[in-house]
C-alpha positions as a LaTeX table, in Angstrom:
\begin{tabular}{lrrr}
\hline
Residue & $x$ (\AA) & $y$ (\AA) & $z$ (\AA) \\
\hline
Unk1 & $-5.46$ & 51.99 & $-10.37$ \\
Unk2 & $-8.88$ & 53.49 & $-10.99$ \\
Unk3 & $-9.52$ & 57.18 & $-9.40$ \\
Unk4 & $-12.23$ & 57.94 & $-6.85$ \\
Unk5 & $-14.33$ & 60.07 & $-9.16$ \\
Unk6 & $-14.34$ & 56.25 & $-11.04$ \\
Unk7 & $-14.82$ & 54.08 & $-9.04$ \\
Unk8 & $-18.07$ & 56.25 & $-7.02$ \\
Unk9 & $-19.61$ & 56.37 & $-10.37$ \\
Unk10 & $-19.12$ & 52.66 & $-10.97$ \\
Unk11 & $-20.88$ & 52.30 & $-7.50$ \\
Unk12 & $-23.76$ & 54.63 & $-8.13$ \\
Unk13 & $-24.41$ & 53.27 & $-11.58$ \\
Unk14 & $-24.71$ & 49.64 & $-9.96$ \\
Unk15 & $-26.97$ & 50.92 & $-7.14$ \\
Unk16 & $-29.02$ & 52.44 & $-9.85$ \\
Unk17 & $-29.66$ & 48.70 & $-11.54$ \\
Unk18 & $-31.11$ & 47.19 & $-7.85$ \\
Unk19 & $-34.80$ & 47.13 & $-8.13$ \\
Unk20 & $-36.91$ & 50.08 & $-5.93$ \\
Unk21 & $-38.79$ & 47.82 & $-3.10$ \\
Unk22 & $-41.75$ & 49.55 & $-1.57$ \\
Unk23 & $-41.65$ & 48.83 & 2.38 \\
Unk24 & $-44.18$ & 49.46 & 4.95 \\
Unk25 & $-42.98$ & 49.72 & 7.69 \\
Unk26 & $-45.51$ & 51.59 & 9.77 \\
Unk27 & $-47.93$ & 49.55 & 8.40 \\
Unk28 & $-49.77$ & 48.42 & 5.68 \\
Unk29 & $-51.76$ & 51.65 & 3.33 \\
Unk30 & $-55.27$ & 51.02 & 2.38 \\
Unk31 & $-54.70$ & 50.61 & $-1.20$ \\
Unk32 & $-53.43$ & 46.89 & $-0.23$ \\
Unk33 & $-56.82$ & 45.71 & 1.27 \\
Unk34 & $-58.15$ & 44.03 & $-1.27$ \\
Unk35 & $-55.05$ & 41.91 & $-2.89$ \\
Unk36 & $-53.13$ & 42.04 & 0.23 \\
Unk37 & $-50.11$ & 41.96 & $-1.87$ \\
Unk38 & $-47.43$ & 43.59 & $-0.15$ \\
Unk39 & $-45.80$ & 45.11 & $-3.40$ \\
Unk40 & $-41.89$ & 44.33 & $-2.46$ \\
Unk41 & $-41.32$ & 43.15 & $-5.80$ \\
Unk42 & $-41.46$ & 39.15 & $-6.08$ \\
Unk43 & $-44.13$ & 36.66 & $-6.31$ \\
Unk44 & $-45.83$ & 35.32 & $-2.51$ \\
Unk45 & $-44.56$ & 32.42 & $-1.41$ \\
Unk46 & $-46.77$ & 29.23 & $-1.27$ \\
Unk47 & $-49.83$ & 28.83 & 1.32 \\
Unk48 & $-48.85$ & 25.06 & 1.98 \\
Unk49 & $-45.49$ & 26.50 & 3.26 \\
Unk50 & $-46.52$ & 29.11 & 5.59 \\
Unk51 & $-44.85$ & 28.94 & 8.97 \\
Unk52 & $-47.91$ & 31.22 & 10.34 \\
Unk53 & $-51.76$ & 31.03 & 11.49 \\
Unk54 & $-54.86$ & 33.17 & 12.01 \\
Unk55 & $-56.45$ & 30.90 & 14.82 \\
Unk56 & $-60.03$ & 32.08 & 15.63 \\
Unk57 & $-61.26$ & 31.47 & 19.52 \\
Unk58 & $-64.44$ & 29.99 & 18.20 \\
Unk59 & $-66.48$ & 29.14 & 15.11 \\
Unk60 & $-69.64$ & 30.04 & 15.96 \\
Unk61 & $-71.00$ & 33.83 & 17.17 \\
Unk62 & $-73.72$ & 35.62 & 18.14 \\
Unk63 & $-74.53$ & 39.37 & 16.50 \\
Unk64 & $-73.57$ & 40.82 & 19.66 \\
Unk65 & $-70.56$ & 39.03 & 20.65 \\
Unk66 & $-67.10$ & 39.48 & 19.85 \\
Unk67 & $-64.23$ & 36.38 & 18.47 \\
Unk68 & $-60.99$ & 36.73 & 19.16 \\
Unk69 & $-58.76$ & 36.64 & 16.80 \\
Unk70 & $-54.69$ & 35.55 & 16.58 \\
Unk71 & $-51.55$ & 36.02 & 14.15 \\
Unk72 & $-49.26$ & 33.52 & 14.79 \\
Unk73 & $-46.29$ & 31.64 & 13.95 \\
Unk74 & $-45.95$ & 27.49 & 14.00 \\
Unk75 & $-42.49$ & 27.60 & 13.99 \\
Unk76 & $-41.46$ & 30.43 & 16.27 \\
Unk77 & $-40.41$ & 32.70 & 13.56 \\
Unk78 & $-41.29$ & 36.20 & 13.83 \\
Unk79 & $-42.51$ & 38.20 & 11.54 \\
Unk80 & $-42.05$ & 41.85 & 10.53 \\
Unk81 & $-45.65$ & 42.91 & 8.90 \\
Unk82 & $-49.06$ & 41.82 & 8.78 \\
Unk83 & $-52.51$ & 43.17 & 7.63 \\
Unk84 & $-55.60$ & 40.87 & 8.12 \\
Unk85 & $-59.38$ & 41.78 & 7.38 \\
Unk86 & $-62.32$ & 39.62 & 7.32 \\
Unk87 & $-64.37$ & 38.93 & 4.39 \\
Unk88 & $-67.75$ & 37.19 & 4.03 \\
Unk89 & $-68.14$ & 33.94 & 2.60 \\
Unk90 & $-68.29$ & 33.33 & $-0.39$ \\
Unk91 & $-68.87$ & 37.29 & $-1.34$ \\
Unk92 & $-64.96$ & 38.20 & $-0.08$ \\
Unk93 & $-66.63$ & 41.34 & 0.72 \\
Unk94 & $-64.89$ & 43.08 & 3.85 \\
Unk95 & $-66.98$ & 43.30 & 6.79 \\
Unk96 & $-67.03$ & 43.98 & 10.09 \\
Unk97 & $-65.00$ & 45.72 & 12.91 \\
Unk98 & $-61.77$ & 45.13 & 14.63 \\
Unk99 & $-61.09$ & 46.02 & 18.05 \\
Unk100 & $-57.65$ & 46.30 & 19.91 \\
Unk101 & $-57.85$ & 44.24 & 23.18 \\
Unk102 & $-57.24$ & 47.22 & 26.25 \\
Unk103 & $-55.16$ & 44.98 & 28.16 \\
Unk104 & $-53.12$ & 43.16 & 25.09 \\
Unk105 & $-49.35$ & 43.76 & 25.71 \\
Unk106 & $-49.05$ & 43.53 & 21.84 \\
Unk107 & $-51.17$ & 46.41 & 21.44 \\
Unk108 & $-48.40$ & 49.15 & 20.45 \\
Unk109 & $-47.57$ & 46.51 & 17.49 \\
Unk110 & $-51.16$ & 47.20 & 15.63 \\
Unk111 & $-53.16$ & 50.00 & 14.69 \\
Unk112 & $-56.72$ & 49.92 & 12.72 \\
Unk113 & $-56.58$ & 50.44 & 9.03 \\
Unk114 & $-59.81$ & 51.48 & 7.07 \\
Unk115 & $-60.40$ & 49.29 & 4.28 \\
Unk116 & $-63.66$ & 50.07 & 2.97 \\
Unk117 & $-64.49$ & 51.52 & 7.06 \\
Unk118 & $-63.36$ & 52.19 & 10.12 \\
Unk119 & $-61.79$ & 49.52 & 11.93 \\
Unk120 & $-62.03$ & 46.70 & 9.00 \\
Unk121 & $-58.78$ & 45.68 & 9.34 \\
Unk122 & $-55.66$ & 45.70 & 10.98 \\
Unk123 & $-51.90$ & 46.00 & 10.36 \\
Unk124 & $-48.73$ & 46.85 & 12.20 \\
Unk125 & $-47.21$ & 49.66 & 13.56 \\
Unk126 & $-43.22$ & 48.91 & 12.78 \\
Unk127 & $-41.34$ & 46.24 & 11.03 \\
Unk128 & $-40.16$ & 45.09 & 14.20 \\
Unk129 & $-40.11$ & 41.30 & 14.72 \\
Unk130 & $-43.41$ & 39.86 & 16.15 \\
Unk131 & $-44.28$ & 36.32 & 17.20 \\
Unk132 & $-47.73$ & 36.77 & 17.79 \\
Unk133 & $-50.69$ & 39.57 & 17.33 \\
Unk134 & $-54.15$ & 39.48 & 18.90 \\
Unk135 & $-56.98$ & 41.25 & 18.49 \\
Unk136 & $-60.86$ & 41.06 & 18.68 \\
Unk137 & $-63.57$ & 41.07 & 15.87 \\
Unk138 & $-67.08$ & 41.39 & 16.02 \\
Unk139 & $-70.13$ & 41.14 & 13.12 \\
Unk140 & $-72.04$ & 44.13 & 12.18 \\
Unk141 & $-75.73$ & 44.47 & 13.15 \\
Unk142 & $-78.07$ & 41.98 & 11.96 \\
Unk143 & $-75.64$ & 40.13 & 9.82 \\
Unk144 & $-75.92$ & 36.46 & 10.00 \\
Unk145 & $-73.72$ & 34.36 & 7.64 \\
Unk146 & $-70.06$ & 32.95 & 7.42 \\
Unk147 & $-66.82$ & 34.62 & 7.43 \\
Unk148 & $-63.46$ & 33.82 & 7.02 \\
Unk149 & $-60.21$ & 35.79 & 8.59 \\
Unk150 & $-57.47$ & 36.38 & 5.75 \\
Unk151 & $-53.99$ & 37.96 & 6.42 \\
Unk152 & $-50.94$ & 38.60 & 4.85 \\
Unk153 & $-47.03$ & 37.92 & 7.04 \\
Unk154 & $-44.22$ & 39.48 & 5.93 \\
Unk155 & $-41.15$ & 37.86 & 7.31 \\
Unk156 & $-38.67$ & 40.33 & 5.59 \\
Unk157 & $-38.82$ & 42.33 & 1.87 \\
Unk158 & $-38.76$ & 39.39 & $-0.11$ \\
Unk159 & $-40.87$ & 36.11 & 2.15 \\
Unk160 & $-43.93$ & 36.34 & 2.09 \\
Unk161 & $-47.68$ & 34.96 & 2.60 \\
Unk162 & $-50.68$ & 36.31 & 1.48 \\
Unk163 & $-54.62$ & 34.83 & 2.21 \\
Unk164 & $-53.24$ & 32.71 & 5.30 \\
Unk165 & $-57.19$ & 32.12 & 6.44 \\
Unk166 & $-58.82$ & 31.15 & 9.47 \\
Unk167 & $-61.24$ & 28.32 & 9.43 \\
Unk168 & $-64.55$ & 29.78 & 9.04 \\
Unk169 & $-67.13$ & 31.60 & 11.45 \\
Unk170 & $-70.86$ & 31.15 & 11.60 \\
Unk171 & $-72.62$ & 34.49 & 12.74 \\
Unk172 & $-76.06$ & 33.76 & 14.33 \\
Unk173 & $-79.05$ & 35.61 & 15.44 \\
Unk174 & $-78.62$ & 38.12 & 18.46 \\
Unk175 & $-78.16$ & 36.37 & 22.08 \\
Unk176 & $-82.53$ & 36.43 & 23.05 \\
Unk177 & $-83.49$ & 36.91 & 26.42 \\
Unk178 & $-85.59$ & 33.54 & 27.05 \\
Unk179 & $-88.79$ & 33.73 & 29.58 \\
Unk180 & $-87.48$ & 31.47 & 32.91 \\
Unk181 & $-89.83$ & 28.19 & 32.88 \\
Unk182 & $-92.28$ & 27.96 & 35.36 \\
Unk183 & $-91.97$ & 25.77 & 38.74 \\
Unk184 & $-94.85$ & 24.07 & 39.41 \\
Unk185 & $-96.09$ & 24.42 & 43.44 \\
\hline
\end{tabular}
């Protein structure tokens, strides 16, 4: 029979061999914006295959409106993480500012990362399960152009999807206050 002292080493050397998976659990860090690779240690899986969506409310905005914007699954399985940005078309350049909706019940679930400013993107708050996120974007001032919503879902350490986009948004000219036609007597 082998003796204690044995077999724990046995154990610790074989723990020692399992590969070092970094986990974000209180959300995504900056330094992910731009691949939105997770970094737990194997390849994403494929786009075609994703069980999730980033639904837009509309395609088309003015300057000084706001889209809302939705994480969700097809299949009704949850997932644990998620960081999503938006990026002009074709540039991929992160623009933009998200806002958490006041009276969203999924609010606790995100907080506002700073890719390249404040409140370009957005991730999650704990690795607990999630069916659905919401939040709003808006354009900055004078932009006019398309953009595309891109996220990453983690379902657990070793599923996931990465660039799951929306379809895209045109940005228009600012909402103009139009003189009321006159009424002939």
């Amino acid at each position: 029979m082998f003796s204690t002292p044995v077999l724990l080493s046995s154990l610790l050397l074989s723990l020692s061999f399992i590969p070092a998976i970094p986990a974000w659990p209180s959300g995504a860090p900056a330094s992910v914006c731009h691949t939105m690779l997770p970094g737990h240690g194997k390849e994403p899986q494929p786009l075609a295959d994703s069980p999730y969506l980033v639904q837009v409310s509309s395609s088309y905005l003015k300057q000084d409106e706001r889209i809302k914007v939705t994480l969700s699954s097809k299949t009704d399985k949850p997932f644990k993480g998620f960081i999503v940005k938006a990026v002009e078309v074709p540039s991929n350049n992160i623009i933009g500012t998200f806002t958490l909706q006041e009276d969203g019940d999924d609010n606790s679930a995100a907080q506002y990362l700073a890719c390249t400013h404040p409140q370009s993107s957005i991730t999650h708050t704990s690795n607990v399960e999630k069916l659905g996120q919401t939040v709003e974007w808006s354009p900055p001032d004078q932009f006019t152009g398309s953009v595309v919503m891109v996220a990453t879902f983690v379902k657990d350490g070793y599923t996931y999807w990465v660039n799951v986009t929306s379809e895209t948004v045109q940005t228009g000219q600012k909402s103009q206050g139009l003189p009321l036609p006159r009424i002939p007597n």
